[in-house]
N, C-alpha and C positions, 0 to 999 in steps of 0.2 A: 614436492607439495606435501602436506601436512595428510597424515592417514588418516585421519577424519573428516578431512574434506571430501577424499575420495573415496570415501566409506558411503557420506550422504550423497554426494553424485551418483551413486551406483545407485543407492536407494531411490533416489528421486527418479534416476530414468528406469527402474525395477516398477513403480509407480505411473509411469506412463509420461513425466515428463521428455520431450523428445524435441523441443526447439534449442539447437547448439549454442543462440545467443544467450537466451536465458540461461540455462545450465555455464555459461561461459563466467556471464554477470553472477549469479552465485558462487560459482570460484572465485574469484578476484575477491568479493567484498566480505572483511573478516568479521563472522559472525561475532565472535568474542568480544568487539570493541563495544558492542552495542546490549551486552547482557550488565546484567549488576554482577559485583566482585562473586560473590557467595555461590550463584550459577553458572561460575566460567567451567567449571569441570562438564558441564551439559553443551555446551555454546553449539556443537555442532551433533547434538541428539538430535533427533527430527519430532520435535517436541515444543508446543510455545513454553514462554516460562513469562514471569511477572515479571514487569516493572514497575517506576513509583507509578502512583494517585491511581492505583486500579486498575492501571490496564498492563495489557501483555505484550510480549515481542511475539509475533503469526510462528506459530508452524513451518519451519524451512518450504516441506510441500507445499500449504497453503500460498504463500509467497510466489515461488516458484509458478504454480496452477495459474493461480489470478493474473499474477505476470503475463504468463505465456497467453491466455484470454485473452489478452490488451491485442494481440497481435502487432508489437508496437514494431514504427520505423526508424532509422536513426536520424530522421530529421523532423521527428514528431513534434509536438507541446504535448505536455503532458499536468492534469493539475492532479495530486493525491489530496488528498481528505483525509487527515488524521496524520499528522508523522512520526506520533508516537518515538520512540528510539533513535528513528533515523535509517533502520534496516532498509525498511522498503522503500525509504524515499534514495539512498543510496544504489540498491538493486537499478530501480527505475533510470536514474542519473546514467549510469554504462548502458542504456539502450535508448536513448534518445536525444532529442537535441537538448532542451530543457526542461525540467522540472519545478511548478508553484506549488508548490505544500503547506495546508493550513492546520493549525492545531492550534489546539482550547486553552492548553494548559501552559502557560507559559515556563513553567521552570523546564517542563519535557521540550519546549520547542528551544531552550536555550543550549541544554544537553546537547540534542539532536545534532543544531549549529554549530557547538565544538566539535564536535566528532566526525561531522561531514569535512570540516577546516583542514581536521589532521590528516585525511584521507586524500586530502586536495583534489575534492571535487568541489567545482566551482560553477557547474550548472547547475544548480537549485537555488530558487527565489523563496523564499519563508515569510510567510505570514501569519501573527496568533489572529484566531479572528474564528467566527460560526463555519462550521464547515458547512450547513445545511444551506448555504446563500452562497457557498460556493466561491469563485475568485470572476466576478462578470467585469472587472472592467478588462481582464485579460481577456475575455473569452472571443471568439469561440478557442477548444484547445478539442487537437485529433484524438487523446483520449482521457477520461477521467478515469481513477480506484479511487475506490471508499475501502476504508479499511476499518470501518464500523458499520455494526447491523441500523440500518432505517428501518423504520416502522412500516414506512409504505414506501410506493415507487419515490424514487426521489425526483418531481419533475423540476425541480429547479434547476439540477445539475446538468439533466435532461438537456435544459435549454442553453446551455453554455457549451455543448457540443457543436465539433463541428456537421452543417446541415449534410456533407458531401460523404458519408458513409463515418461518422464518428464513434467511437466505442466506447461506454463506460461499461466499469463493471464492479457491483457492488455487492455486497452482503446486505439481504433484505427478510424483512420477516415473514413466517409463514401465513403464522397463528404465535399463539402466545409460546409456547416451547419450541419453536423448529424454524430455522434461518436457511435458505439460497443464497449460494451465490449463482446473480444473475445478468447474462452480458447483454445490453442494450446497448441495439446499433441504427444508428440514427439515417434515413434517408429526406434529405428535405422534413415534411412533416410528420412523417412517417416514422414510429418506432419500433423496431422488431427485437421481442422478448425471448431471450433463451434460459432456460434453469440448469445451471451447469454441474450444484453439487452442495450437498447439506453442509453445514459450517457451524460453529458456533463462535460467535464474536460480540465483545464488548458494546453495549446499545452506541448507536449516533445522537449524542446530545444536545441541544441547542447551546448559542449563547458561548460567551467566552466565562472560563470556570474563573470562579473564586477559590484560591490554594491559601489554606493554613500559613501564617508566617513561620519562616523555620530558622 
């Protein structure tokens, strides 16, 4: 194995990650494939770094953290919101049954697509489309991530849970400076709030974006 991988494993469970799946799913999935040229020398810093139209590839930790929160099964559904790179939707794919992941930005959701291909993962469903409306004709799914800060609770997403103990978990804002991540767990009508840990993450957008022609 590559000594930077087990450089950030060490880091990660030094950090408090300690579920063997997820720490597993991080090994397997190479962070490198999923950074731009210029940032491979970092790929496995425990560090976000930038990609195109503004947003970032998470924080190994981050990743890992919010992961391990889903408390996912391996015969889950699972929808993400935001697929940004592909990392996380990748991560996700090795711990459950399936994966629908939506993202704004078409040129990132095409990237994403190649690079899930080369990996030959074949459990992920992709859609460009509002993350904020979520994926209901799939729904209900055992867990949602958002991998972008909402303004407020997101109940829409809420409601695409499953009612029989479902989990999302997203990056929400405080106040105007300061973002939660917060895992909401669904019983019947019932939703139980927990705040797990400050974050800072790229805003949750509406709407599918409009990209520059390039």
């Amino acid at each position: 194995m590559d000594t930077r991988v087990i450089q950030l494993l060490m880091e990660l469970r030094k950090q408090g990650i300690s579920d063997t799946r997820v720490l597993a799913a991080m090994e397997r999935v190479p962070r490198e494939q999923f950074v731009a040229e210029q940032f491979l020398k970092h790929a496995y810093d425990n560090i976000a770094l930038p990609i195109t139209q503004g947003q970032t590839i998470s924080q190994p930790y981050v990743v890992a953290y919010m992961t391990e929160a889903l408390q996912l099964g391996d015969r889950m559904k699972v929808l993400e919101i935001g697929t940004g790179s592909g990392y996380q939707t990748a991560v996700l794919a090795r711990l459950c049954r399936r994966v629908y992941t939506i993202e704004r930005y078409r040129s990132l959701l095409t990237t994403a697509e190649k690079r899930l291909d080369a990996l030959k993962i074949t459990n992920v469903v992709t859609k460009l489309g509002d993350g904020h409306k979520g994926w209901p004709e799939q729904a209900p799914f055992d867990r949602v991530l958002v991998t972008a800060a909402a303004d407020t609770r997101p109940d829409a997403l809420i409601a695409q849970l499953s009612p029989h103990g479902g989990i999302m978990v997203a990056p929400v804002a405080v106040n105007a400076t300061e973002q939660d991540v917060i895992r909401y767990t669904r019983e019947g009508d019932a939703v139980r709030e927990e705040r797990l840990l400050p974050v800072r993450f790229v805003p949750l957008l509406p709407g599918i974006a409009r990209e520059a022609a390039t």
